[in-house]
N, C-alpha and C positions, 0 to 999 in steps of 0.2 A: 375289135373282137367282141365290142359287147354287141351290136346291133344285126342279126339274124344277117346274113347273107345270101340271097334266090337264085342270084345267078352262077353257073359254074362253069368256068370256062378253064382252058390248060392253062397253069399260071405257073411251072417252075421251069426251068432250063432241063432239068432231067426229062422233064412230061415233053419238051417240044425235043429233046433230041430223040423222044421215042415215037412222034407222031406216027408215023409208017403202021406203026403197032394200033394206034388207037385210033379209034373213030371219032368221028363229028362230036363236040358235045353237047348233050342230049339234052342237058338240065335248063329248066325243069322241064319234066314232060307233062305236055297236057292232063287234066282231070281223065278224059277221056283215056288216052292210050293209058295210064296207070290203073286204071279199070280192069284194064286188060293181061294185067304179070300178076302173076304173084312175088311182090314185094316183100326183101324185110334187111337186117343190118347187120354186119361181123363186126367181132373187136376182139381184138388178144392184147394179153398179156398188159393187165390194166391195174391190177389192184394194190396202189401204193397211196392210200388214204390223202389223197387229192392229190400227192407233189406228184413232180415229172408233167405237169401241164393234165394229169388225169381229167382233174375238175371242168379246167376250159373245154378241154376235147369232149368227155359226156355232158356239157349243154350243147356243142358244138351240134353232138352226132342227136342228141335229143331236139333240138330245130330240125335238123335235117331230117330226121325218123318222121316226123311230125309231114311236111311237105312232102316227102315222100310215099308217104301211106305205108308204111313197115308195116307187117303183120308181126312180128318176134323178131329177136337179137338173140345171135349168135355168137355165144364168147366161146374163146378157143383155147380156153387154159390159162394156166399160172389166174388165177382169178384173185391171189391173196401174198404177196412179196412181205417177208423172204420166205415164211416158215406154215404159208398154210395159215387155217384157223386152228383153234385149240378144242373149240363146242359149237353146238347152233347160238349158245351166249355170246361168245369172243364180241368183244367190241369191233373190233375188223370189218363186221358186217354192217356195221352200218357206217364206221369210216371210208372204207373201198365200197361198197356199194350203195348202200339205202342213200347216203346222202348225196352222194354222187350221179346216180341215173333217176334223178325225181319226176322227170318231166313223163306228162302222162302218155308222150309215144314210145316211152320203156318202160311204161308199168306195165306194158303187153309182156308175154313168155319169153322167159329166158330160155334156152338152149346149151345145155353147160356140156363140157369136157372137162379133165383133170388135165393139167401141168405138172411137169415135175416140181414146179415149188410148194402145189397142195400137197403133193405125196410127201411133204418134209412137215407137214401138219397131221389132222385128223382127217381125212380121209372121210368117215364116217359123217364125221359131222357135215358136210357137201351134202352128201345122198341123203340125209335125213331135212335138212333147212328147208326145203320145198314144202314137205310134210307137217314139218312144226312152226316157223315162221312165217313164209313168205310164197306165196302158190306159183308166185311167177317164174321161182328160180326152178328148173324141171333138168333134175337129175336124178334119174330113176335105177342107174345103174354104172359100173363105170363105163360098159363101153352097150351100144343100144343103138336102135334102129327106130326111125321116125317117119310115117306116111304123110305128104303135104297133098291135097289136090289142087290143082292149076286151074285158072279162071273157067276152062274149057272143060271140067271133072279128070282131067288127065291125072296121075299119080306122079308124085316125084318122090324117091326116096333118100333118105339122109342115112349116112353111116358113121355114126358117133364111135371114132374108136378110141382108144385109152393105149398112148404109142410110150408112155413113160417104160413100162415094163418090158418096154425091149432093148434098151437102151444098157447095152454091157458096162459103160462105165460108172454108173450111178449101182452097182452091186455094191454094199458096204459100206454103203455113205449116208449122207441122210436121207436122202432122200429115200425111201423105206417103200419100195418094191418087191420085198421078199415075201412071197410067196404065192406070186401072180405070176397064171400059167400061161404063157402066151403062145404055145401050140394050140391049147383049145381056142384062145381070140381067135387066130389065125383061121383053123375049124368054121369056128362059129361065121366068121366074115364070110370066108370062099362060101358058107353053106349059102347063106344069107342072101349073096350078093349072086348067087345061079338060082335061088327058087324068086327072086325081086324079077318082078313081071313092068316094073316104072319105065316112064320113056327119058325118065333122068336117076343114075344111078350118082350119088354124088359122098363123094365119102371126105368125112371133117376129123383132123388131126390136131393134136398140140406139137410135136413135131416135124419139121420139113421130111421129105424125101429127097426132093435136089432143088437148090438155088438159083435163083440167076445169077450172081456170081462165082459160085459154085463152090465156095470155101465150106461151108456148111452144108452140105448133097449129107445124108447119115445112112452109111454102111448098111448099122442092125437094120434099118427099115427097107431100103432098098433089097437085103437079100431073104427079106421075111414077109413083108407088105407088097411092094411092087409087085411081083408074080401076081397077086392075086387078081390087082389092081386090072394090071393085061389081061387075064385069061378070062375078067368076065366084060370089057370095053369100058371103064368106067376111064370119062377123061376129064372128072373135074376133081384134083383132091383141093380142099383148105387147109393151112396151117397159120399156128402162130411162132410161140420160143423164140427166134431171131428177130431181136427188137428193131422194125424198119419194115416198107413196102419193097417186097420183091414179087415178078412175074418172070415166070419161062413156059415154053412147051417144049416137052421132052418126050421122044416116040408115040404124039398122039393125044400125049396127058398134060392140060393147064395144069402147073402146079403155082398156086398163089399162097404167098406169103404175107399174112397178116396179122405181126407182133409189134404192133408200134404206138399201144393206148394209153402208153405212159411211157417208161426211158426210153430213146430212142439212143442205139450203138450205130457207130460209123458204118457203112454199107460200102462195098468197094466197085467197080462197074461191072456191067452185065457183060454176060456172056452172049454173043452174037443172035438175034433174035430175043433177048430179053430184055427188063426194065427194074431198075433200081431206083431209088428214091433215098437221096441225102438227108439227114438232117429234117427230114418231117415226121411229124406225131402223121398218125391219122386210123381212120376207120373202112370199112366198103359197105357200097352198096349192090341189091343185088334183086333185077330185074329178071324172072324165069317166068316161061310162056314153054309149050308145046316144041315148041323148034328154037330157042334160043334162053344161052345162060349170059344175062349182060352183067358184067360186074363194073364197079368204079370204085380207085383210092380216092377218099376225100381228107381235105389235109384240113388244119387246126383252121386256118381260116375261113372253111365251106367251101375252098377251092376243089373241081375234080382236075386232079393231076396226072391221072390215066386210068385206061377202060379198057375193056375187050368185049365183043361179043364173039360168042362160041356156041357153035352152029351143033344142033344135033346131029350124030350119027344115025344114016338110015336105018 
């Protein structure tokens, strides 16, 4: 693990029992066709000031950011275990992060979302760190919308939403979501997500909507989020929260599960057409052009252990 790893090929017993699902692998792809995507890298549920294999996995995914041509890193929540930060001071920030993502293919933009573990912290102090410490961390709000353009000037748009506050069982507890209205997020998406003119509508969560095992699918969201999700064709959600690599398509919609940048929890097997992944740390990668969203789990090793490409809708 310490010497940079180039080639990626399927290397676990889950990635070949899912082969059918996954294509050729790609790694690395020529200078030339990485030209041609816009590139860049997801991670959840990561910030446990190095343990849980944190540290290895962000040099891991900082080699691979680097080879890859990443443009930004996308973190999908819980950014600070267990309790959040306290200020933009908290030592935290540079235990879970600064010293952790050094390499200069994640000194590129961060991409943030809230977790329910930050909502057990400062909250504020997230939205503010960009502003006062560190430019790359871009959390402008809790939930926000972001224009990328494609190698081709095509538009892609991202839908950063903030799924902690709809989650009925966290009422009362620390996790401190009182007084976040989630009829207006709701509003605000469906509006957002009919006046988006992109030829990739792609909306990024901290929590799932449905699993590939399916033990973890969450109610509040599927009877508050999903609808919206359908009524404007959006078929790529991201998530983290469940520590581990899962994939399924459900009526349409890739939903990828990616919480596994530090503790990894037992993962049970997929559901018919899905893909779980035992016992691996890891990160994705994510290749988007005009007509296709490539993604890849890469595990602690630099190994890719499965991929999907997902073809645009007409």
């Amino acid at each position: 693990m310490d010497h940079p790893t180039r080639r990626f090929l399927l290397g676990s017993a889950a990635a070949l029992s899912a082969s059918a699902l996954c294509p050729p692998a790609f790694w690395p792809r020529p200078a030339a066709a990485r030209a041609l995507t816009h590139n860049f890298v997801v991670i959840g549920d990561w910030g446990r000031q190095g343990h849980y294999q944190q540290r290895a996995l962000g040099a891991r995914m900082g080699q691979v950011a680097a080879d890859f041509g990443s443009l930004y890193t996308v973190s999908l929540g819980d950014n600070f275990y267990d309790d959040g930060v306290t200020s933009v001071d908290d030592p935290n920030w540079d235990l879970s992060f600064e010293s952790i993502y050094r390499a200069p293919s994640l000194r590129t933009p961060w991409r943030v979302i809230l977790g329910n573990h930050d909502y057990r912290g400062n909250v504020a102090a997230q939205l503010e760190y960009g502003r006062a410490r560190d430019s790359r961390w871009s959390l402008p709000a809790r939930y926000y919308t972001r224009i990328e353009h494609l190698p081709d000037g095509s538009p892609a748009e991202f839908f950063f939403i903030d799924t902690s506050p709809f989650i009925s069982t966290y009422r009362g507890t620390k996790v401190d979501i009182a007084g976040q209205d989630t009829a207006r997020q709701v509003a605000w998406l469906d509006r957002e997500l009919g006046r988006s003119r992109a030829v990739w509508k792609i909306v990024i969560g901290h929590h799932p909507i449905h699993t590939a095992e399916g033990r973890f699918d969450e109610p509040d969201l599927i009877a508050a989020i999903l609808p919206v999700l359908k009524r404007h064709g959006v078929t790529i959600y991201v998530n983290g929260h469940i520590h581990n690599l899962q994939y399924i398509e459900r009526d349409g919609i890739h939903f990828i599960n990616n919480g596994a940048g530090s503790r990894v929890d037992p993962v049970g097997a997929p559901q018919p057409g899905g893909f779980t992944a035992p016992d691996q740390h890891g990160f994705m990668t994510v290749s988007l052009d005009r007509d296709r969203f490539d993604f890849s789990f890469i595990n602690l090793d630099g190994r890719r252990i499965f991929g999907r490409t997902v073809p645009r809708l007409a």
